[in-house]
N, C-alpha and C positions, 0 to 999 in steps of 0.2 A: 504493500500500500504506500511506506512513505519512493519506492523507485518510482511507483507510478505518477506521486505529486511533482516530482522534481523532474521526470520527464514531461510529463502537463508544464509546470511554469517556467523550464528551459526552452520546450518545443524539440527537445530532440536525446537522443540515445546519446552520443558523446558527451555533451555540457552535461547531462545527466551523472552519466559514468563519471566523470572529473571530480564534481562537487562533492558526490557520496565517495569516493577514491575505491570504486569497482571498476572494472574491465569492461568495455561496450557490449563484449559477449554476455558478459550475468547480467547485466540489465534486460538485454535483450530475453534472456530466460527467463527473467524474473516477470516480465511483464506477459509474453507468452504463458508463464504456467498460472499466472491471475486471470488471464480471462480464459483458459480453459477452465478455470475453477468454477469462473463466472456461470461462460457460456455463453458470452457475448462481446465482440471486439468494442472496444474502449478505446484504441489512438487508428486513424489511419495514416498511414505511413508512405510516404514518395519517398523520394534520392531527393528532394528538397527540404522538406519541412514535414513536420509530424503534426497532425490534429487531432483535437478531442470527436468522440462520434456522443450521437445525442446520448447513448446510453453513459459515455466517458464522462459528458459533461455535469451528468445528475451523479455519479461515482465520486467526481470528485468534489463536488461540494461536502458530500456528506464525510468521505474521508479526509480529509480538512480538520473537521468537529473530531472525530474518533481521534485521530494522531492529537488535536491539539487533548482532547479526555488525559491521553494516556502520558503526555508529558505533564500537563497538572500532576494524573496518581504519581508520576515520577519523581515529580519534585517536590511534592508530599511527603510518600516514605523515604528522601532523604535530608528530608529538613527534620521529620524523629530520630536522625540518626545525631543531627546536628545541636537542634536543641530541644528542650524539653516540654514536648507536645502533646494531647491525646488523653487517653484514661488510664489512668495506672492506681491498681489492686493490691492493695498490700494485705497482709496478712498474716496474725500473730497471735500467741495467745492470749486469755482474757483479761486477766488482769495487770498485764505485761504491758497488754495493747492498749486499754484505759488510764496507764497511769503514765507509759512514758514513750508510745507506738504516736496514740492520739495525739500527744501535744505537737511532736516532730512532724506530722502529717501538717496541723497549721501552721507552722514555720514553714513546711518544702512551698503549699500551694500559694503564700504569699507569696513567697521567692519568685513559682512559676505561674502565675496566673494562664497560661495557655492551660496548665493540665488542669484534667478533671479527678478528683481523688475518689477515692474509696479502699474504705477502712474495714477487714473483716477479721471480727476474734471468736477463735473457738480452741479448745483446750483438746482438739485433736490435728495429728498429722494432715494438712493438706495436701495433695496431689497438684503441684504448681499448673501443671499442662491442662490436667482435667477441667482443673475448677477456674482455669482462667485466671490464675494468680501472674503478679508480675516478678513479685519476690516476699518473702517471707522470713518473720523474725523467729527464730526458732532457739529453743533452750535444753540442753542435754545431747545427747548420742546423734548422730547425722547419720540414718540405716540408707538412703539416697546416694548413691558415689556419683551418679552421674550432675548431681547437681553442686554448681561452682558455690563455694563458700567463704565470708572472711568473716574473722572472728571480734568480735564488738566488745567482748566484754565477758564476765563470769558469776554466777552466783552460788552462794554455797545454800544445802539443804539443812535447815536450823530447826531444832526445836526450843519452844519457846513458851514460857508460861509469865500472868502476869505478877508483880511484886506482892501483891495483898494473898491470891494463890501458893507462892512461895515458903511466905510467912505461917499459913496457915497447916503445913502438911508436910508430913516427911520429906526428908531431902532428894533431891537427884544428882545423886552420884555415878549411877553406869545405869547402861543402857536397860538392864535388870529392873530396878529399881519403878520403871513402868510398871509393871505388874500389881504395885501400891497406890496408883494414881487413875484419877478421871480422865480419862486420854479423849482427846477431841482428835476424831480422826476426820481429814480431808481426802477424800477420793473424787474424780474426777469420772469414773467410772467402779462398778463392782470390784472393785479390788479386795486382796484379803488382807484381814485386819493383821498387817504386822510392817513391824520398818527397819529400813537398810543402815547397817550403821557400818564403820571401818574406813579405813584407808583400801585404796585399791589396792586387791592381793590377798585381804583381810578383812573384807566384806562376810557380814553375817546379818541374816534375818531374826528379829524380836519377835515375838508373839504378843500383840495387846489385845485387852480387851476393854473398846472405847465404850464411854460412857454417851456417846455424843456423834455420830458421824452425819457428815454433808459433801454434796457435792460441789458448796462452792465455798472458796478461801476467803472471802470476805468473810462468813456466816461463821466459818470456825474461829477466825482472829477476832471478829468482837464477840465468840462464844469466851475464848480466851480472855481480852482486855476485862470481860465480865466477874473475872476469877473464878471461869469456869473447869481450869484444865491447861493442862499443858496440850499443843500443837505440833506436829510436825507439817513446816511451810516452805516456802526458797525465799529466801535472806531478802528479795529485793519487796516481795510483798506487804514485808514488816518491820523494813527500813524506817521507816519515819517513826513507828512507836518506838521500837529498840534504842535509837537517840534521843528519844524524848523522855526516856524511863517508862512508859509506861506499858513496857514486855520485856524479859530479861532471858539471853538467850540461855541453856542449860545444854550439858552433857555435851559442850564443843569440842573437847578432846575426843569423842568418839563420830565425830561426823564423817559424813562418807569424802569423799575428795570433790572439790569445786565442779559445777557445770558452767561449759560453756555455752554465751551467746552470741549466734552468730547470724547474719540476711546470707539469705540462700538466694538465686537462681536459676536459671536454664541455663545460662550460657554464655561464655564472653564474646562469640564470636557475633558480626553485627550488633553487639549491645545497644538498645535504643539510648536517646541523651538520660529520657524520664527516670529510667533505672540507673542508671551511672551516674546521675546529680541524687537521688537517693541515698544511695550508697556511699558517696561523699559526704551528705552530709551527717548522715551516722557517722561518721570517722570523724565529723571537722567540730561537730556540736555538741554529742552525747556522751556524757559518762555513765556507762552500763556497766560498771564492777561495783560489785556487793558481797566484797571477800570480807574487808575490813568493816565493821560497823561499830 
């Protein structure tokens, strides 16, 4: 289609050939094997001068419009490459996503007012390609190898009970010592009532039996602040009481070893801008370690 426009507003096979830098023979095929496509001739052709025929002349209006279509979608998908356009889906989990996913999402969209955002938390593995994710904050083990990773940060798994609780009840000293206490268990799904305590190597499962379970961490940490129990939470959810006195964490000599947070995606290769200004600015704005508190 575009040999045939530029022999149209050359008027001929050679000046055609030049401009596109093909040989007069491919052109000439090239316009032969279009209207055998057709089924109908499009230029008539002397040793003089080449013409449009009525059917050429209504052909090329219309190919005109489709070529100029397809350089727009062209210079569309690489202006996402260039800068940061379009809708971009992020995804994390919930209460991760609510306390420190959300705020960085209205930071990027003021940044990029072209992009359109959208924020999805849920406290299971998403499938990036399935679900139409662009990239995802993700906390612990990465079972995915195909998907490219950089790491943001860490948090450690703490248990935690509040100071009027403390006061109130035998002590916790080893991971044992559960066994005498109101345990608020948070599960996210049916899990069994027990939890992972050690260093890697030396990982062992507890047996408790909660007084108290939910599946969401909010609900257990103010069942806790309540002096209902000690908790088993990740460090970054209970950051702000932990500083403030008002949850103290217990039995961190026996914690398991730090998890990482890391944005996952598909792929570096073509990276659009809207994921790579993302990802920057995770690395240039957010402090996501919750080793120390």
């Amino acid at each position: 289609m575009a040999v045939f426009v530029a022999v149209a507003d050359l008027r001929g096979f050679a000046p055609a050939a030049r401009r596109l830098g093909l040989s007069p023979s491919v052109v000439t095929r090239q316009i032969a094997g279009l209207e055998d496509r057709l089924g109908t001739r499009l230029l008539q052709r002397t040793t003089r001068s080449v013409t449009l025929t009525d059917a050429g002349a209504r052909f090329l209006e219309r190919a005109r419009r489709i070529l100029a279509d397809v350089d727009e979608a062209e210079r569309a998908a690489g202006a996402e490459r260039t800068a940061p356009v379009g809708r971009l889906v992020v995804a994390a989990p919930n209460v991760f996503g609510r306390r420190h996913v959300s705020p960085l999402m209205g930071r990027y969209l003021a940044r990029y007012p072209a992009v359109t955002g959208e924020l999805t938390l849920a406290d299971r593995v998403v499938n990036l390609v399935e679900d139409g994710i662009d990239v995802a904050v993700r906390i612990g083990t990465l079972d995915d190898s195909s998907l490219i990773a950089r790491a943001v940060g860490a948090t450690r798994r703490v248990v935690v009970a509040s100071p009027r609780y403390l006061a109130r009840h035998r002590k916790l000293r080893t991971p044992d010592d559960l066994a005498h206490h109101a345990v608020i268990q948070f599960a996210p799904s049916a899990a069994a009532p027990a939890w992972r305590f050690g260093a890697a190597g030396h990982e062992r499962e507890v047996a408790i039996r909660p007084a108290y379970v939910t599946n969401s961490a909010d609900a257990a940490i103010d069942h806790a602040l309540r002096g209902g129990g000690p908790t088993m939470v990740l460090a970054y959810q209970v950051a702000d009481e932990v500083r403030a006195g008002r949850l103290r964490i217990v039995l961190a000599d026996a914690e398991p070893a730090p998890l990482p947070i890391r944005v996952v995606y598909a792929s570096t290769r073509l990276l659009s801008a809207k994921v790579r200004a993302f990802v920057e600015l995770v690395g240039a704005t957010c402090d996501w370690r919750f080793v120390e508190l």
